[in-house]
C-alpha positions as CSV (number, residue, x, y, z in Angstrom):
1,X,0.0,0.0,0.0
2,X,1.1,3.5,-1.2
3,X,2.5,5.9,2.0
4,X,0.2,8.6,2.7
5,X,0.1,12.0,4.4
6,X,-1.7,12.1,7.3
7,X,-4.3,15.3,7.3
8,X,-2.4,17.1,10.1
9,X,0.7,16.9,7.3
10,X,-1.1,17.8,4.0
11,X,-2.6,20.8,6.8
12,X,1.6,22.1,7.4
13,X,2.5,21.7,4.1
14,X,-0.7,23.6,2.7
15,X,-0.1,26.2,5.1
16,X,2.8,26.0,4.1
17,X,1.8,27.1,0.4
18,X,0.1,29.5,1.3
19,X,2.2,31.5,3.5
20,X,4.5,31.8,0.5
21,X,1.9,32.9,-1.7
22,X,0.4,35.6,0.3
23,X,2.6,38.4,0.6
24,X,1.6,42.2,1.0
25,X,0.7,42.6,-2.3
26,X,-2.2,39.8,-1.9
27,X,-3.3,42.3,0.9
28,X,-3.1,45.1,-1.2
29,X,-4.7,44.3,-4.0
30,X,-8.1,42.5,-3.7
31,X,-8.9,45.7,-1.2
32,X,-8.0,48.0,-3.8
33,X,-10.0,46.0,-6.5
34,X,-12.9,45.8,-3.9
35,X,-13.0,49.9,-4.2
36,X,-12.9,50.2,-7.9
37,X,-15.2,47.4,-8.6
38,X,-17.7,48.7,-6.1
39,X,-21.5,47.1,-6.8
40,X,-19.3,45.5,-9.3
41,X,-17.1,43.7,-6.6
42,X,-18.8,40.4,-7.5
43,X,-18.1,40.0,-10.7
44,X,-14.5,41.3,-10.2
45,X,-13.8,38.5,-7.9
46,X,-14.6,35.8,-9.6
47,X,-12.2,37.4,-12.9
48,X,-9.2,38.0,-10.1
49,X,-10.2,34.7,-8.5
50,X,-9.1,33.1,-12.1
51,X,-5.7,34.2,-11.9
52,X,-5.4,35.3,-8.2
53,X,-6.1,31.1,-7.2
54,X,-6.8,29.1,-10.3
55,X,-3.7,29.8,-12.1
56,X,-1.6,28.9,-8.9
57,X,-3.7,25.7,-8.2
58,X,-2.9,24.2,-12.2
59,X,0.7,25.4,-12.0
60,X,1.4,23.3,-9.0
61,X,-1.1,20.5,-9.9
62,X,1.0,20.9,-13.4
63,X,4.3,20.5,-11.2
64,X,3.0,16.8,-9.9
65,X,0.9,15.5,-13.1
66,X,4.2,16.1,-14.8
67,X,6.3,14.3,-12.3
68,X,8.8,17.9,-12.6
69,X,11.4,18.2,-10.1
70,X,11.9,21.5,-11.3
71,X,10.9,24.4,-13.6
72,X,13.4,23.4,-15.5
73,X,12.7,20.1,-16.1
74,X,9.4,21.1,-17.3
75,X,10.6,23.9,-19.5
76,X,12.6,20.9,-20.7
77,X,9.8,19.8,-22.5
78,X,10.3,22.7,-25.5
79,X,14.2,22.3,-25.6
80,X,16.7,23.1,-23.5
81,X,17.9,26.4,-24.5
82,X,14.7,27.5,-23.8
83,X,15.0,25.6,-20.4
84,X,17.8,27.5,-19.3
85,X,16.3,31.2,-20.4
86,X,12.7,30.6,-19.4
87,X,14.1,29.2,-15.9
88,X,16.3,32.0,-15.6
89,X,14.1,34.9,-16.7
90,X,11.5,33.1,-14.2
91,X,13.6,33.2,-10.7
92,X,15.1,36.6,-11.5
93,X,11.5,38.3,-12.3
94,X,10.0,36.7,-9.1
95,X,13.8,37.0,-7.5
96,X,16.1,39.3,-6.7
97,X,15.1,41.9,-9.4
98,X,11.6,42.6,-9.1
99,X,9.1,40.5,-6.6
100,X,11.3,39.7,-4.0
101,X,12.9,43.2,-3.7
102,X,9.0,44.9,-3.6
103,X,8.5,42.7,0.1
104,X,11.2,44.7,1.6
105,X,10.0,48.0,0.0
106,X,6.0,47.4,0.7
107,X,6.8,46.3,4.2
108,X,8.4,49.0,4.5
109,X,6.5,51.7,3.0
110,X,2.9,50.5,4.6
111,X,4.7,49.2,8.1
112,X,7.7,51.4,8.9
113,X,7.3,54.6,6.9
114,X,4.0,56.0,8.9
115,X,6.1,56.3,11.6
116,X,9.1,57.5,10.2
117,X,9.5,61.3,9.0
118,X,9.4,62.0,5.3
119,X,13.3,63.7,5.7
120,X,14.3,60.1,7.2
121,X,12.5,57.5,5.3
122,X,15.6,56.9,2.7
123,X,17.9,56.4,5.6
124,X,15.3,54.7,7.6
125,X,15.0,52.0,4.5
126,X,17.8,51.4,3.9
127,X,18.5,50.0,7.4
128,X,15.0,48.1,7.4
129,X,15.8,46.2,4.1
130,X,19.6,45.5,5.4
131,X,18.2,44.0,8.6
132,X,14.8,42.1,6.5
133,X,16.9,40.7,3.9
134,X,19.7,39.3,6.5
135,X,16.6,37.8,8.6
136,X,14.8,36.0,5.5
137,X,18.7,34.6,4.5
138,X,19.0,33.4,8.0
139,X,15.9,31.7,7.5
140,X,16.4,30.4,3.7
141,X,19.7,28.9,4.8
142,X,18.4,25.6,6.0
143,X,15.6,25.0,3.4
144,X,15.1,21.4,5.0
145,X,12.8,23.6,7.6
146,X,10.8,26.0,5.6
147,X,8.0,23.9,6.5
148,X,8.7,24.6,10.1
149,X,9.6,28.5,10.0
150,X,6.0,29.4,7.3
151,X,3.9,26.2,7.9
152,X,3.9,26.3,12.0
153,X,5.0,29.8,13.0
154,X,5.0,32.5,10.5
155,X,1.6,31.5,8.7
156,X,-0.5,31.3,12.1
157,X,0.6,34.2,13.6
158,X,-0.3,36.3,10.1
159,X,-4.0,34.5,10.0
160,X,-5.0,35.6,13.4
161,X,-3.6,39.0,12.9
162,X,-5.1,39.2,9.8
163,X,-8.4,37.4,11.0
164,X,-8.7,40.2,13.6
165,X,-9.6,43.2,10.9
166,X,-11.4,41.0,8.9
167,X,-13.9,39.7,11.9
168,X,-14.5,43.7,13.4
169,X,-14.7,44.9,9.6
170,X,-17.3,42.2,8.8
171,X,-19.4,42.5,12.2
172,X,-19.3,46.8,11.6
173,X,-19.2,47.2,8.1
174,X,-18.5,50.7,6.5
175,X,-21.1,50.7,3.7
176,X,-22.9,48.6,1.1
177,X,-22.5,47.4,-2.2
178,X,-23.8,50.3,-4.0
179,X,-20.8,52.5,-5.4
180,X,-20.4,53.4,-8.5
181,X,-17.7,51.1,-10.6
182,X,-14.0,52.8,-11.3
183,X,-12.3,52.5,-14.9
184,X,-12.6,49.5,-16.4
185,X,-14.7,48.1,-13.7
186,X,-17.9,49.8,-15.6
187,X,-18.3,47.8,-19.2
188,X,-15.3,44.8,-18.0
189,X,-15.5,43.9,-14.3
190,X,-14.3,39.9,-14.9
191,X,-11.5,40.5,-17.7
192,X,-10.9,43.8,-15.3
193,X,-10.2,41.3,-12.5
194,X,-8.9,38.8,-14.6
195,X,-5.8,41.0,-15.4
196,X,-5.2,42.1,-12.1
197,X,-4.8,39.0,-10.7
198,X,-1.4,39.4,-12.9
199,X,0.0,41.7,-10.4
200,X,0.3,38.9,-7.4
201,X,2.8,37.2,-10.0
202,X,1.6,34.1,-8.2
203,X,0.5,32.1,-11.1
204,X,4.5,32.5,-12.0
205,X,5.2,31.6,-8.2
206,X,3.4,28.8,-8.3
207,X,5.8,27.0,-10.5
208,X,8.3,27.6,-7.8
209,X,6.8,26.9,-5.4
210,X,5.5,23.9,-6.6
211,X,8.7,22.7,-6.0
212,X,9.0,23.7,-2.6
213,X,5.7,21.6,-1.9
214,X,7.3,18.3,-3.7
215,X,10.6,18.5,-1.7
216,X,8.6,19.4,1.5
217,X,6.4,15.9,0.4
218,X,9.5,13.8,-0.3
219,X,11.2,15.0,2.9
220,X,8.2,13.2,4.9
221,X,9.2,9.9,3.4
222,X,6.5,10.1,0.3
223,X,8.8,8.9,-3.0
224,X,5.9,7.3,-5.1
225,X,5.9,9.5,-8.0
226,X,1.9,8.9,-8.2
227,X,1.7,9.9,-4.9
228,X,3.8,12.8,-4.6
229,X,1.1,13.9,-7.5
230,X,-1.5,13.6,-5.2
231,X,-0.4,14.6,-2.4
232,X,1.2,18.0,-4.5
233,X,-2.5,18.5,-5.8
234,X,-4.3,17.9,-2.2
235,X,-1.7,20.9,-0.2
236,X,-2.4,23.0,-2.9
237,X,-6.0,23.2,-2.9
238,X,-5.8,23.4,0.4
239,X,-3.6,26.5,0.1
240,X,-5.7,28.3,-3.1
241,X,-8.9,28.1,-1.2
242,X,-7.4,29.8,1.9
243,X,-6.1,32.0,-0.6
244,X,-10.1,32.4,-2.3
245,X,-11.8,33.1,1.4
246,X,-9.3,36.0,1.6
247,X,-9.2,37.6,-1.6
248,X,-13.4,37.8,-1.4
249,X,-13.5,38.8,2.0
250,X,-10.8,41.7,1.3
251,X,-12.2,42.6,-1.7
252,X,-15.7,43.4,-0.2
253,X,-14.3,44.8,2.8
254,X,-12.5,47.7,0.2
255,X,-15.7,47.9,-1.4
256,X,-17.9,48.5,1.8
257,X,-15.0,50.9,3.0
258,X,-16.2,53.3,0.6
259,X,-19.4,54.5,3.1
260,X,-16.4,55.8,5.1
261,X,-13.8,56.4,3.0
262,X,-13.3,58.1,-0.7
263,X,-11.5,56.5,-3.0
264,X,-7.4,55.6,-2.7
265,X,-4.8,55.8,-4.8
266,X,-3.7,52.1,-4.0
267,X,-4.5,49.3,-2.1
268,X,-2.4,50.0,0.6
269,X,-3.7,53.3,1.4
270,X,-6.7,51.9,1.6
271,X,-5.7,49.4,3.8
272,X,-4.0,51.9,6.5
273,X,-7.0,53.9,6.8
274,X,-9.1,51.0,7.3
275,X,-6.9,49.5,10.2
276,X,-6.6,53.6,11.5
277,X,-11.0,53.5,11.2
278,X,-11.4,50.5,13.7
279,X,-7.9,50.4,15.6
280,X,-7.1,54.1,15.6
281,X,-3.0,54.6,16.6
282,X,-3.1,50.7,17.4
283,X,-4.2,50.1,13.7
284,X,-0.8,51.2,12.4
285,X,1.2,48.4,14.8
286,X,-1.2,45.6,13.7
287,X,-0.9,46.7,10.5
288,X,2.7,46.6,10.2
289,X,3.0,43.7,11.9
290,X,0.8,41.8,9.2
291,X,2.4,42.9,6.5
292,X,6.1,42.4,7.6
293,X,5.2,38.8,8.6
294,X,3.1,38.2,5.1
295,X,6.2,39.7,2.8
296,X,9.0,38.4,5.3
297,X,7.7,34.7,5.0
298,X,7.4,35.3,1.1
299,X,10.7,36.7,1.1
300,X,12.0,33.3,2.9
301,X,10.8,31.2,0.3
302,X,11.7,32.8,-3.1
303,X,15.4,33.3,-1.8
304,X,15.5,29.5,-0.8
305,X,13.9,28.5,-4.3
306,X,16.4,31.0,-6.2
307,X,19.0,29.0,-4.9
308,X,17.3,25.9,-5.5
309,X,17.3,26.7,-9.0
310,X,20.5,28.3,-9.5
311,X,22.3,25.2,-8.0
312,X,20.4,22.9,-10.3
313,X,20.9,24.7,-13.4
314,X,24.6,25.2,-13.0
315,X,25.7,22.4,-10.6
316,X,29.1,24.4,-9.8
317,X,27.1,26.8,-7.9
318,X,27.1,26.9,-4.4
319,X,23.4,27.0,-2.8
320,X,24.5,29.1,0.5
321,X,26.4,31.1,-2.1
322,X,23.1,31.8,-4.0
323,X,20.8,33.0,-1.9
324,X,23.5,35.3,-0.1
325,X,23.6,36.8,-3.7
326,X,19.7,36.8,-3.8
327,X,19.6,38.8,-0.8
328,X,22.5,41.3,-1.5
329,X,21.1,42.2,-4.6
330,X,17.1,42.0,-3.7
331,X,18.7,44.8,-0.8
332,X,20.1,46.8,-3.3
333,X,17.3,47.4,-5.7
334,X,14.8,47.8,-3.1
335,X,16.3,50.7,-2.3
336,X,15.1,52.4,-5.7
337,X,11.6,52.3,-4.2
338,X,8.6,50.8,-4.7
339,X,6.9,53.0,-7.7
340,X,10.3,52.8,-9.9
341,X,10.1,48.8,-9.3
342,X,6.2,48.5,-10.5
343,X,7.5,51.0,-13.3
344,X,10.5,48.4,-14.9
345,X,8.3,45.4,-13.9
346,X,5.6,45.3,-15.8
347,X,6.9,44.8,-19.2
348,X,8.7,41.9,-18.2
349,X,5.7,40.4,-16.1
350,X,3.4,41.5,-19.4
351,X,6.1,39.4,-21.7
352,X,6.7,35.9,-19.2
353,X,3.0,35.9,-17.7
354,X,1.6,34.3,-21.2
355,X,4.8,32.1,-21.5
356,X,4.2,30.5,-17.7
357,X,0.2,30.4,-18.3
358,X,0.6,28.7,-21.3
359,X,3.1,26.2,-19.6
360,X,0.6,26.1,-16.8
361,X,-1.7,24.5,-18.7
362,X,-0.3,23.0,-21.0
363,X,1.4,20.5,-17.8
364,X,-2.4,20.4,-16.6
365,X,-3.2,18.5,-19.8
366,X,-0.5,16.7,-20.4
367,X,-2.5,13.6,-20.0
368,X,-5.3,14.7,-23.2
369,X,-2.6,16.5,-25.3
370,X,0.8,14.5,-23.8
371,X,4.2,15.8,-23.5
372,X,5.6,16.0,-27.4
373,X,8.5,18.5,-28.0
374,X,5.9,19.4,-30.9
375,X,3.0,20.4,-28.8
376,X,5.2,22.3,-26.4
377,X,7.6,24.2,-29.8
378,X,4.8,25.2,-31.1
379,X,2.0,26.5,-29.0
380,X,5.4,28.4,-27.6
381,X,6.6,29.7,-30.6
382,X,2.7,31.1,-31.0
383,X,2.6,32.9,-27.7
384,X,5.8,34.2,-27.4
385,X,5.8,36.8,-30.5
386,X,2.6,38.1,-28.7
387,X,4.2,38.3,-25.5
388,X,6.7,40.4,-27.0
389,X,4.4,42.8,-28.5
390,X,2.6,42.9,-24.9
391,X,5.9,43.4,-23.1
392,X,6.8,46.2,-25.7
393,X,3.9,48.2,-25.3
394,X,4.5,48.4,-21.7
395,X,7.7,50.0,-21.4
396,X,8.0,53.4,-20.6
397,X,6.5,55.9,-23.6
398,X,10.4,57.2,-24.6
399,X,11.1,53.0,-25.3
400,X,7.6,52.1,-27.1
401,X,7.8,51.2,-30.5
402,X,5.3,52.7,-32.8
403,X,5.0,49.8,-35.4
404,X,5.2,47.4,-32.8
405,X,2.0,49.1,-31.1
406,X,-0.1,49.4,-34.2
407,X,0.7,45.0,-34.8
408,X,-0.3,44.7,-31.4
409,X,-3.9,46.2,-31.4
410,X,-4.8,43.8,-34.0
411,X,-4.6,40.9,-32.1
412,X,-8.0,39.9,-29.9
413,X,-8.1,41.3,-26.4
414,X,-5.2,43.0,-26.7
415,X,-6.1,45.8,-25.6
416,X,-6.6,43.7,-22.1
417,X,-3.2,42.4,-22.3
418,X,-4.5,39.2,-23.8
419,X,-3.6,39.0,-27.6
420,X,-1.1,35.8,-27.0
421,X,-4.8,33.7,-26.2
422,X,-5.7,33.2,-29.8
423,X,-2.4,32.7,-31.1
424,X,-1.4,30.2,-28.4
425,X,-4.7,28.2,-29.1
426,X,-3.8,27.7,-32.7
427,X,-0.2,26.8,-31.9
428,X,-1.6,24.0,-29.8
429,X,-3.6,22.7,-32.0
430,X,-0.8,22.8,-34.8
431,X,1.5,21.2,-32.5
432,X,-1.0,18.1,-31.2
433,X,-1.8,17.9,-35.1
434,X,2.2,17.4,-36.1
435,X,2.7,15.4,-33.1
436,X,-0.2,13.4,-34.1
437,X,1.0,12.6,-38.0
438,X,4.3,11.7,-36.3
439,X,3.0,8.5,-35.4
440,X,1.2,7.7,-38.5
């Protein structure tokens, strides 16, 4: 008979998860979508829902059906020089260049900086991302015990804290549902949501940390490949629908806030003034305590996972040697601030988020479509010149590319960020079709 995990286990382990998934910006911005979507709020759930918990749930089922040890090893799948850039383009965007560095400086900026004068908040951050980044590598050093350090401690401590503003906000509610929808939110609340969901980069985490979750399952003496499937699957829907409650609960909680409050200019401004409604100067501790423990745990596990990585890919490496690097340079670009960070960002997330969807998926189907070189080439090769056209028309307006814009707003839902969806669906179905004559 097959070795199981008890419940209490798949319980750490999904907790786990999700304490690596839910950062500060999983705070931020379901509250901030709740205020724009107002009697809309609904319907923009279940669009960020798509990406904000679906997306993660396939790409770490994907991780298990497809028996990967690795991102790489699935990348593998299209060739390996594709491996190596897609794996390396992956750990560095959700690395030490852009996610990892944004949990020192949204920590800081929502927990440290309201208490900090504006002529000291360079200095002042400066020192708090020296002594964040030196506390998550102390933690990443001994990966064996991630499980321990976000599962047990960390992940707990966040929920109650958490669970605290969400009971008082729920039980003495700001408002209704009745404000008028922001932007987008008017004529395309789910496809609104849809593309938010982008920003929590967790359907890109969740190949990561899908590894995280196998080695965490091996370490507890599972080694069945079937099994370590199963139990892969089982932790994280045990994580994404933690993750769901949240997000909704959030989300109407930023739109209710609007009987009290006018409309922010982010998510986490709307946060602080929600904690300084019900807590008053209190609100501002419990607030930076949540956020420091929900970007310091996320922090812990995307330095051990860069190493991870890096080691694997290049087996000279040193792993200890890694993630010291991870955290020397996540220090340094921190210290650019937040809004300069979102700024070079989001061409790159625009460019790799249709790449990693379409890997997503195409792992979650592997058993209909299979694994052929073919299926994976082509529906790749589709995607990726719309990605580039998506990633190009988000750079900053001096780099933009007229031609390149006018090809662009051609494609279908482009102008949502989604013109790689038709072009990726006719890649797959070239590629099953020549993987198919391949056998005839």
């Amino acid at each position: 008979m097959d070795k199981k995990l008890s419940w209490r286990n798949s319980l750490f382990i999904g907790s786990m998860l999700f304490g690596l998934f839910f950062g500060a910006g999983n705070l931020i911005f379901p509250v901030f979508l709740g205020q724009q979507a107002g009697s809309h709020v609904g319907l923009a759930i279940s669009g960020f829902l798509i990406t904000g918990i679906g997306l993660p749930l396939l790409g770490v089922a994907g991780m298990g059906m497809t028996r990967s040890s690795s991102v790489f090893e699935l990348a593998e799948h299209v060739n390996k020089p594709f491996a190596y850039v897609f794996t390396i383009l992956l750990y560095l965007t959700i690395g030490p260049l852009f996610a990892t560095p944004r949990l020192a400086t949204t920590s800081f900026q929502m927990g440290i900086s309201p208490f900090v004068s504006s002529d000291n908040r360079r200095g002042f951050l400066i020192i708090f991302s020296i002594v964040f980044f030196i506390v998550a590598w102390l933690f990443a050093r001994k990966p064996s015990n991630i499980m321990t350090y976000v599962g047990k401690w960390l992940t707990p401590t966040f929920l109650i804290l958490l669970g605290i503003l969400i009971v008082v906000a729920l039980v003495k509610p700001m408002g209704n549902f009745s404000a008028t929808p922001q932007g987008m939110y008017k004529k395309s609340p789910v496809l609104t949501g849809f593309t938010e969901g982008y920003n929590t980069m967790d359907a890109l985490a969740s190949l990561v940390f899908g590894v995280v979750v196998i080695d965490a399952i091996k370490e507890l003496g599972i080694t069945k490949p079937v099994q370590i499937a199963k139990e892969t699957i089982k932790s994280g829907a045990i994580s994404i629908i933690l993750m769901g409650i949240l997000y909704s609960l959030l989300a109407i909680i930023g739109t209710m806030s609007l009987g009290k409050l006018s409309l922010a200019t982010n998510g986490g401004v709307t946060l602080a003034q929600i904690f300084k409604y019900y807590f008053g100067s209190v609100g501002s501790i419990l607030l930076a305590l949540i956020v420091i423990i929900a970007c310091l745990k996320t922090a812990i596990g995307l330095i051990s996972s860069f190493g991870d990585s890096m080691t694997e890919i290049f087996p000279k490496t040193n792993y200890q040697a890694m993630i010291a690097l991870a955290s020397v340079v996540s220090c340094v670009i921190a210290n650019l601030g937040l809004t300069k960070l979102i700024k070079y960002s989001t061409p790159v997330l625009m460019f790799i988020y249709p790449l990693a969807i379409v890997m997503i998926l195409l792992a979650v189907f592997s058993p209909i479509i299979g694994t052929s070189s073919k299926v994976y080439k082509t529906t790749l090769v589709f995607t990726i010149i719309p990605a580039v056209f998506s990633g190009m028309e988000n750079l900053p307006k001096g780099l933009q590319v007229r031609s390149i814009l006018s090809i662009n707003q051609v494609l279908p839902f482009s102008s949502m960020g989604l013109g790689w969806i038709i072009p990726a669906f006719l890649g797959l179905i070239i590629g099953y079709i020549l993987s198919k004559l391949d056998h005839v």
